[in-house]
C-alpha positions, 0 to 999 in steps of 0.5 A: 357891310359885311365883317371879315373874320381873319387867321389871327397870329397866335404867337409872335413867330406863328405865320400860318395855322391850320383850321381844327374845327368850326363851332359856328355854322352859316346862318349862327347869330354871334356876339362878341366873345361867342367861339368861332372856331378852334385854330392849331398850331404846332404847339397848341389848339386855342378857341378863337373868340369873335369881337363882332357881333353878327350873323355867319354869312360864309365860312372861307375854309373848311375844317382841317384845312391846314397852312393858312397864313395869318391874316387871310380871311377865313369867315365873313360875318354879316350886320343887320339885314344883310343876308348870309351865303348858304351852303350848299344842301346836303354839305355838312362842313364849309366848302373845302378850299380851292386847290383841294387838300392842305387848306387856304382861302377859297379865293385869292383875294382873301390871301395877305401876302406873307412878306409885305413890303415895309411902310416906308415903300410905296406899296398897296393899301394893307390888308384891312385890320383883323376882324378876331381878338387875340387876347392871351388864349386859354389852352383846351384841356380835354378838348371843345367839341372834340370828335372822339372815338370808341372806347379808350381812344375817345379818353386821350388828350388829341385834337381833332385834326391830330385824330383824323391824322393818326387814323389816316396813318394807322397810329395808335393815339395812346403810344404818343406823347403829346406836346400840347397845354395838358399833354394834349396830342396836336397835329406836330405829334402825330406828324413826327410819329408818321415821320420816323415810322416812315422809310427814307424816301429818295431824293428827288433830282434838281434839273440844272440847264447849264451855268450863268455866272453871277458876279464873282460867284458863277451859280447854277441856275436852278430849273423849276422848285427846289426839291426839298430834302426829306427828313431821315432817319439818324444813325443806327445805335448812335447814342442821341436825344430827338429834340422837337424844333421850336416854332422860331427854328422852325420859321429860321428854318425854312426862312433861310432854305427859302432865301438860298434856294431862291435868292440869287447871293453874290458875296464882296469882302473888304478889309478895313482899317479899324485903328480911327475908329476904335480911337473915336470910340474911346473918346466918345465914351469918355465924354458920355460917361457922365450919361451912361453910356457906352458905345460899342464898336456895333454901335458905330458899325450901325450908323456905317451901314446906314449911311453907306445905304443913303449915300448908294440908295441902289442898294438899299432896295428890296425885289419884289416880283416886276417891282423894286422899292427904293427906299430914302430911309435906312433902317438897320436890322440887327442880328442878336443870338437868343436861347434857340435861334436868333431875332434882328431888331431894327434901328429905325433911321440908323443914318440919321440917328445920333450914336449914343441914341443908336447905343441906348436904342441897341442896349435896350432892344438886345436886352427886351430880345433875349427876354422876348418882350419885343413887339413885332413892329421892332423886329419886323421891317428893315431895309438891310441886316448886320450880323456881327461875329467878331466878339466870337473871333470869327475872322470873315463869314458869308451871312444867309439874306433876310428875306425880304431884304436885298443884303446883308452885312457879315462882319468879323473880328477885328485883328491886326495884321500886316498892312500898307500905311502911308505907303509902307507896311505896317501892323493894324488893326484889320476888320474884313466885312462881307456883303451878301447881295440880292443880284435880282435887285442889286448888280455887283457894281452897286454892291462894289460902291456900297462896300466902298462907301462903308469902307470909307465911313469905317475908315474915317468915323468923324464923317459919321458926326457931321 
């Protein structure tokens, strides 16, 4: 049967890449470790070596074609017997992509979706399993298969989609810098170049048709695609260092435009009453010292969450499309600040788990994220997030949803302040905690109970043990 050859994910934060050059053609007998094809990123081109052996029956993309997701197939191999599909006679490159330039599949079926559901939802099967090894690449130096040009220009360090790109926008390669292994000049090079060559173009206008209020918020209600808001030159004469955006920043980036401009937020602050909590924590690291273990007040905000999500499974839910997953489990995403961006581990069953297994799981994911040895099934999933800013002594924030997720938690500093105790008012330590909900999946009513249940859990900790 015939052997897909799929987009591999080349880094950890990589979720498309574009197609530099095929260095297979239809009809090639392949084995495993022969290169197929040369994929670019926005750092770096890899050779992409096959596990398979066969012969190439079709080839999906065409070269250059750029954005493809990661996992969509992009070549299919055939086995013993089975005949190839030929190209077109007189075509001297695969098919170019439905849709025409920017790169993809040829058809819809090949797409993978870029935000599967997580295992625990009912969901389709999975795609099946990438056909392409992805062992540590070694990076290209000078460049296989190359197409350079005459003269001095066919001596830089460029890739073949970064020359075509550089001729098209009338760029001379050699007053770049490139930023690939080797200085090579990748696609990202070339793109800043045009980019600050370019004048400032207008934004364009976003048509609005009239408000619909959202609970507590009254939003606008956005007609057709967001425009996006292009990139701009910095002030004149202003002293400043341009500094590339990594390949996380990047995907932070335009994750978080996506959630705002899509994603239809409705935010619920409470204010919690911390004095119980911070007693029980106290005792619980005096009983778990002799292990080691340490719980912080994260730890037991963690469970909080998770047992508000169990105790109101209308909101741990996730929209997607005409369907809603509704989910028995809560796994809590954690936000956790890195050197140049932010990652959200995730507490796998965080009602279910004991505290100092929430403290041991927490210490050492933090500690595995901020040297970036986390595997993508740590950091990927989650049924809702926490972001914790009180150790910066931020009072309340309003946190961005993590797509796919339906809400997320912002908690703040603990402080005291005046309250009502017992029906007479009195100093203690408050928390205010805000919940930023999905309102496509999530009504401000089920938002109001879910916050109610945290409150309740925050304010009562010995419900956490039972």
């Amino acid at each position: 049967m015939p052997i897909d050859i799929t987009m591999p994910a080349l880094s950890p934060t990589m979720e498309t890449g574009t197609l530099a050059k095929w260095l297979v053609k239809v009809g090639d007998a392949v084995k495993s470790g022969d290169i197929l094809c040369e994929i670019e990123t926005d750092k770096a081109t890899m050779e992409v070596e096959s596990i398979e052996e066969g012969t190439v029956a079709e080839l999906l993309v065409a070269d250059g074609a750029e954005d493809i997701k990661v996992g969509a197939v992009i070549a299919r191999l055939s086995g013993e017997g089975e005949a190839a599909v030929s190209v077109p006679a007189g075509a001297s490159a695969p098919l170019p992509p439905a849709g025409g330039a920017g790169g993809g599949v040829a058809t819809a079926a090949s797409l993978v979706s870029e935000l599967p559901p997580p295992a625990a939802a009912a969901a389709p099967p999975p795609p099946a399993a990438a056909s392409v090894d992805t062992p540590p690449p070694t990076p290209l130096a000078s460049g296989r298969g190359e197409a350079g040009t005459e003269g001095d220009a066919a001596r830089i360090n460029a890739s073949p989609l970064a020359r075509r790109l550089a001729a098209a926008a009338d760029l001379d390669l050699a007053t770049l810098v490139g930023s690939g292994p080797h200085g090579r000049i990748v696609k990202a090079d070339v793109d800043a170049a045009t980019a600050a060559t370019s004048p400032p173009q207008p934004v364009a206008a976003v048509t609005q048709t009239g408000s619909a209020p959202v609970a507590g918020v009254g939003a606008q209600v956005v007609a057709g695609p967001v425009a996006a808001m292009p990139a701009s030159a910095p002030p004149a004469g202003v002293p400043m260092t341009a500094v590339k955006l990594s390949n996380m920043r990047r995907t932070i980036a335009r994750r978080l435009a996506e959630s705002k401009a899509t994603v239809p937020h409705f935010y619920l602050t409470v204010d919690i009453r911390l004095d119980a909590l911070l007693k029980l924590r106290v005792e619980l690291n005096k009983s778990l010292e002799a292990i080691g273990i340490k719980l912080s007040v994260n730890d037991l905000l963690i469970k909080a969450l998770g047992g508000a999500l169990i105790q109101v499974p209308d909101a741990n839910v996730q929209f997607a499309g005409d369907t809603l997953y509704k989910f028995s489990r809560a796994d809590v995403s954690v936000a956790v600040a890195i050197p140049g961006g932010l990652i959200t581990p995730v507490i796998v069953d965080a009602a279910g788990k004991r505290l100092s297994v929430i403290a041991s799981e927490m210490k050492d994911l933090a500690a595995r994220a901020k040297d970036g040895k986390l595997a993508p099934e740590e950091y990927q999933g989650g049924t809702a997030s926490i972001s914790n800013l009180g150790m910066f002594g931020i009072k309340q924030f309003d946190a961005v949803i993590n797509p796919p997720q339906g809400l997320i938690l912002a908690v703040g500093a603990g402080e005291p302040r005046p309250y009502v105790v017992d029906d007479a008012l009195a100093i203690a330590t408050i928390m205010s905690a805000t919940g930023s909900f999905d309102h496509r999946a999530i009504d401000g009513a089920v938002g109001a109970q879910f916050m109610i249940a945290f409150k309740a859990l925050v304010e009562n900790p010995l419900g956490m043990l039972a």
